[in-house]
N, C-alpha and C positions, 0 to 999 in steps of 0.2 A: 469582899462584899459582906456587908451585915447580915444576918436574918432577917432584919425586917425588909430589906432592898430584896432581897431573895423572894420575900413572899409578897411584897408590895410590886413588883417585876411584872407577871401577868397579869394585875389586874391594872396598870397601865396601857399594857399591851391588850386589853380586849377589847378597845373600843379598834383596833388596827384589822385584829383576827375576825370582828365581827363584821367589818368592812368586807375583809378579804373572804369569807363566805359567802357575803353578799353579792362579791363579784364574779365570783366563782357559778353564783345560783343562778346568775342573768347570764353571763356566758354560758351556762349548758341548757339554758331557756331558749336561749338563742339558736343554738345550733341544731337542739329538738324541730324548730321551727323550719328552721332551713331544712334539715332533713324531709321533715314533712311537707314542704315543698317540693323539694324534690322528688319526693314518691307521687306525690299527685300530679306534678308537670310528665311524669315518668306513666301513669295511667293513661292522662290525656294522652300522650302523643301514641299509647298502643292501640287506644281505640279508636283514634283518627284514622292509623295504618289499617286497625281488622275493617272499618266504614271504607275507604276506600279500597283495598281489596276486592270486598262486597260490590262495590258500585262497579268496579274494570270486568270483574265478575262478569255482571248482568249487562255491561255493554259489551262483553264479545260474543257473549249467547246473543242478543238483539243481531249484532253486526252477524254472526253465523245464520240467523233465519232468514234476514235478508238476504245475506249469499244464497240462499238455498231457494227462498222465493224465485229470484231472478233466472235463477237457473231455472229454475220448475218453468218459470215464463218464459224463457228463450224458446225452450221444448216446445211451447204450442204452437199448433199452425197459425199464421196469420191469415189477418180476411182477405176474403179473392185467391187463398193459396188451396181451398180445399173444394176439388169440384163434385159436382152431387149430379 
């Protein structure tokens, strides 16, 4: 190979390399994205689980006062049961 092929070489070659960075730059654009999807598909679904939690939560304290009401009312006399 001549010199000049030698040094005429890469700059044929930089229209391929400058491609090949370019594709290089959109695939790890890409994957940034997708990642960050997935961190944020990854948040929502924790704070779906901590809300519902929260909400089974407060419906077995409701569902416990009720137990506790009915009870407390089973306890009272009924009418006609208490003579005076």
């Amino acid at each position: 190979m001549s010199v000049s092929g030698t040094m005429l070489g890469p700059l044929f070659n930089f229209g391929k390399n400058k491609r090949r960075v370019e594709i290089e730059r959109i695939r790890t654009e890409e994957a940034y994205l997708a990642y960050d999807q997935a961190v944020l598909q990854a948040f929502r679904e924790t704070e779906d689980a901590l809300i519902a939690v929260t909400t089974y939560r407060d419906q077995f304290i409701a569902v416990e006062r009720q137990r506790i009401a009915a009870q407390n009312a089973a306890m009272l006399p009924k009418p006609g049961m208490i003579k005076v």
